[in-house]
C-alpha positions as a printed NumPy array, in Angstrom:
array([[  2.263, -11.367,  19.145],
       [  5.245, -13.422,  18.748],
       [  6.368, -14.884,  15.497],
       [  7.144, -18.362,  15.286],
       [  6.823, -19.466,  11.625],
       [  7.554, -17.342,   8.716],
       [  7.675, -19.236,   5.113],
       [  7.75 , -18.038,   1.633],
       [  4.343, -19.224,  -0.263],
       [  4.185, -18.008,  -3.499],
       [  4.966, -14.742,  -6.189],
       [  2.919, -13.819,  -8.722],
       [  3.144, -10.782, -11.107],
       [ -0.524, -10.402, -10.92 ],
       [ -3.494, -10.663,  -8.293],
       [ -4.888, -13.339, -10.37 ],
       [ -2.383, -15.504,  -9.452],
       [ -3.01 , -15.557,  -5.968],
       [ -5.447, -17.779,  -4.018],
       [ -8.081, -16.662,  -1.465],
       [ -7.921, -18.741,   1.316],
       [ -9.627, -16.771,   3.875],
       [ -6.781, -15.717,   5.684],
       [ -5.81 , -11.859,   6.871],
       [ -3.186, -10.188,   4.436],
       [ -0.833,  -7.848,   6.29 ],
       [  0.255,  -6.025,   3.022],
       [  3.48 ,  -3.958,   3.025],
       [  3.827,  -1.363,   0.729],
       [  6.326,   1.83 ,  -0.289],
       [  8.396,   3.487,  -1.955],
       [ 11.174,   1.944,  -3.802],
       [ 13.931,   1.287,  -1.167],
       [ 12.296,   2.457,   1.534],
       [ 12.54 ,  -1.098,   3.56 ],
       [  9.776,  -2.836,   3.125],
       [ 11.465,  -6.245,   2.428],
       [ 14.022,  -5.423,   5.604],
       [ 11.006,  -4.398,   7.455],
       [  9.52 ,  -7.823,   6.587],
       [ 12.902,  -9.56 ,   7.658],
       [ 13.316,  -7.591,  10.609],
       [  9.463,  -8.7  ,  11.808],
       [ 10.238, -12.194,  11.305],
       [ 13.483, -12.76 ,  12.534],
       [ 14.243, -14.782,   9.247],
       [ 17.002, -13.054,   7.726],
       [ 16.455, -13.227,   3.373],
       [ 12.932, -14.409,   3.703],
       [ 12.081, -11.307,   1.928],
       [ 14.395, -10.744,  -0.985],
       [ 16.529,  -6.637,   0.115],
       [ 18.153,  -4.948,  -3.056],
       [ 20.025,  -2.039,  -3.765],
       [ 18.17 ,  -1.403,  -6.803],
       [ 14.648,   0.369,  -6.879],
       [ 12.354,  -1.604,  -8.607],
       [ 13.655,  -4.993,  -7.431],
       [ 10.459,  -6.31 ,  -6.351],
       [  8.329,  -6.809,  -9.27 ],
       [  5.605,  -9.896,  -7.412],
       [  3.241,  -9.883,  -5.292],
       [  4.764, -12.155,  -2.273],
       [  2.955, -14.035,   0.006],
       [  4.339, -15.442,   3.263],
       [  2.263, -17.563,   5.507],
       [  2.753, -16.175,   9.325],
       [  2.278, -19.057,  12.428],
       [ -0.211, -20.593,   9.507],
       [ -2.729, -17.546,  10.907],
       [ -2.193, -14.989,   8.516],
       [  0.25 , -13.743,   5.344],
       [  2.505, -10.888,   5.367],
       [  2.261,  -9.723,   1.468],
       [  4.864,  -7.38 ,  -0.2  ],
       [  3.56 ,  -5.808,  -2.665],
       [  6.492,  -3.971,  -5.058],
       [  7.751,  -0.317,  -4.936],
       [  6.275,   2.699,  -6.09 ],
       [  7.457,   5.999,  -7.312],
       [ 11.326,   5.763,  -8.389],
       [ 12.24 ,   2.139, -10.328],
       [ 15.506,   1.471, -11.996],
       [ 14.45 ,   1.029, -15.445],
       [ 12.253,   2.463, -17.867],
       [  8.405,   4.309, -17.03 ],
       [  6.736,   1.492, -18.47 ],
       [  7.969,  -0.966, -15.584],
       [  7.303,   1.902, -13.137],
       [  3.323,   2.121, -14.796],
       [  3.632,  -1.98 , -14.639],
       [  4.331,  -2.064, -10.783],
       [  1.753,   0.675, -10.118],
       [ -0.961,  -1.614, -11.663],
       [  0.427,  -4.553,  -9.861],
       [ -0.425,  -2.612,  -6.597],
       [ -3.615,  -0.973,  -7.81 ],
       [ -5.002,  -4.371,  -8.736],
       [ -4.718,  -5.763,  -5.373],
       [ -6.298,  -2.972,  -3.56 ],
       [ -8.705,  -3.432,  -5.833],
       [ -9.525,  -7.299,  -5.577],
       [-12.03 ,  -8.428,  -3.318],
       [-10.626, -10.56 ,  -0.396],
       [-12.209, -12.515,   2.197],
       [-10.337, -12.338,   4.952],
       [ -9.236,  -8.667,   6.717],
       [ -7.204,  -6.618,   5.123],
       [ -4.434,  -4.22 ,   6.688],
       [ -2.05 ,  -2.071,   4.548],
       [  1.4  ,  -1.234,   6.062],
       [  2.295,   2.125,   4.252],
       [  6.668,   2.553,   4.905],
       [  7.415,   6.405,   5.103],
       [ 11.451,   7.276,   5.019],
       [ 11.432,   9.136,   8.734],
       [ 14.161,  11.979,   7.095],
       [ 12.524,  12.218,   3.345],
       [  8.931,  12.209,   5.281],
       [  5.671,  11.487,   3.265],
       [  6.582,  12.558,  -0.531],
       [  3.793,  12.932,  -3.562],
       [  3.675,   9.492,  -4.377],
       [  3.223,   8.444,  -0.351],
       [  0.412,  10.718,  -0.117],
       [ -1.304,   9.124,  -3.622],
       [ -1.1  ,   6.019,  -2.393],
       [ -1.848,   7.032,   0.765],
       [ -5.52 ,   8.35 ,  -0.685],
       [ -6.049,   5.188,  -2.893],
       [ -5.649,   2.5  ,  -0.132],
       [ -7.937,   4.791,   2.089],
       [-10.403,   4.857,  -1.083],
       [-10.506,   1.289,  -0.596],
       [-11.249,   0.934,   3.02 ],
       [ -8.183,  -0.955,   4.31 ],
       [ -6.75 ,  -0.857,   7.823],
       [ -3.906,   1.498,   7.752],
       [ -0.906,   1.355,  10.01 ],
       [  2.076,   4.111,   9.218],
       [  5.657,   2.965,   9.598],
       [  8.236,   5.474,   9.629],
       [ 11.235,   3.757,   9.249],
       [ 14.947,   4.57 ,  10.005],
       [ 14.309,   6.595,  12.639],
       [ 17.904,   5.842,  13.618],
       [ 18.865,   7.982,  10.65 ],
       [ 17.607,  11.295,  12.646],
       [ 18.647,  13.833,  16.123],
       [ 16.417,  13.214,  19.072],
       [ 15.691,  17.278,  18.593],
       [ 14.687,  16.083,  14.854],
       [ 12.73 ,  13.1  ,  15.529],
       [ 10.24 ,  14.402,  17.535],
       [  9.25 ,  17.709,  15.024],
       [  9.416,  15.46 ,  11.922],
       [  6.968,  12.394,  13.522],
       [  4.188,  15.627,  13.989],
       [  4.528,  16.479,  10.873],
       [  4.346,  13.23 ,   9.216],
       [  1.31 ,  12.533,  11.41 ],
       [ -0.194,  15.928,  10.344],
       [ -0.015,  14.789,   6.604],
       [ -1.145,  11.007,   7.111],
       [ -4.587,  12.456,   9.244],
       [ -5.194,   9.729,  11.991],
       [ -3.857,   6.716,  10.992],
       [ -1.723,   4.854,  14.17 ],
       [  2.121,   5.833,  13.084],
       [  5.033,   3.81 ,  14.122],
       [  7.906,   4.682,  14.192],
       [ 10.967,   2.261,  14.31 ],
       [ 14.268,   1.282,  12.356],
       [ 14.24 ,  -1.821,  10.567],
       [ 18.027,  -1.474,  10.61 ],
       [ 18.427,  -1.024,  14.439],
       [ 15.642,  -2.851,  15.571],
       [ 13.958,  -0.386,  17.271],
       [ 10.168,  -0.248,  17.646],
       [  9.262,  -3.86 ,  16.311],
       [  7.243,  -4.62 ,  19.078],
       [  4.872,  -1.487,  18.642],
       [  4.477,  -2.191,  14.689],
       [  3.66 ,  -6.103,  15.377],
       [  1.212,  -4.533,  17.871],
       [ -0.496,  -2.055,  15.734],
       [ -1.513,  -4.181,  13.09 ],
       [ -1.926,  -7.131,  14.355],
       [ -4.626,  -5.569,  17.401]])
């Protein structure tokens, strides 16, 4: 697949202001500064169509862009760490809870970002469970694979893949560049 439009739609701090239009959601999701919003950049081509920060916690929306007018690419905010106090953390949590949770015509695909050196941690794995609970398509991105040896790579992807079960895993490097192709691929087939 080849993207040729990518355009920011809307944000909203909750699911209830979103719309429904029938279209698929791609939904990214991760920990806090894993990549998602470079990941989302990278995929596009459009360089600050998804806002990157430093700072965990920066994405606090639900953001919905509208891909060749066929489908939206959603980032969803961070999990685990956030810069700021346990109450925003809880806040965000909900924020990504409630949209598993609401019911959505179109198909439904959940793009979980794993750090390739950190590997899946607690709060992966949780999240992990609850978007399986809910019976989404799940594609595994393990990003900056750049980061790691050759010798590394290789024992830390069958590990990763032990601890996800049988989900399709990708891995790539938003960064570098390398394996876009194969995640467009795997969840757009």
């Amino acid at each position: 697949m080849e993207i040729k439009s990518a355009v920011f739609v809307k944000g909203s701090p909750t699911v209830d202001g979103l719309f429904d239009d029938g279209l698929p959601h791609i939904a990214f999701m991760g920990r806090s500064n894993v990549g998602k919003s470079s990941t989302i950049n990278a995929i596009t081509k459009t360089k600050g169509l998804a806002k990157v920060s430093g700072d965990p916690g920066a994405t606090t929306h639900i953001n919905l862009f509208l891909i060749n007018n066929k489908f939206y690419i959603v980032d969803l905010p961070g999990y685990g760490f956030v810069k700021g106090s346990v109450g925003k953390r809880d806040v965000l949590h909900g924020v990504i809870e409630s949209y598993l949770r609401h019911p959505h015509r179109g198909e439904q695909t959940v793009v979980l970002i794993i750090d390739a050196k950190v590997g899946p941690t607690a709060d992966d794995l949780d999240i992990l469970q609850t978007v399986e609970e809910h019976g989404k398509k799940i594609v595994v991105a393990v990003n900056k694979i750049d980061k790691l040896k050759n010798s590394e790579l290789k024992n830390q992807l069958e590990k990763i893949q032990k601890l996800v079960g049988g989900h399709i895993l990708v891995p790539y490097s938003a960064e570098k560049k390398i394996g876009l192709p194969a995640l467009l691929t795997a969840f757009s087939s």
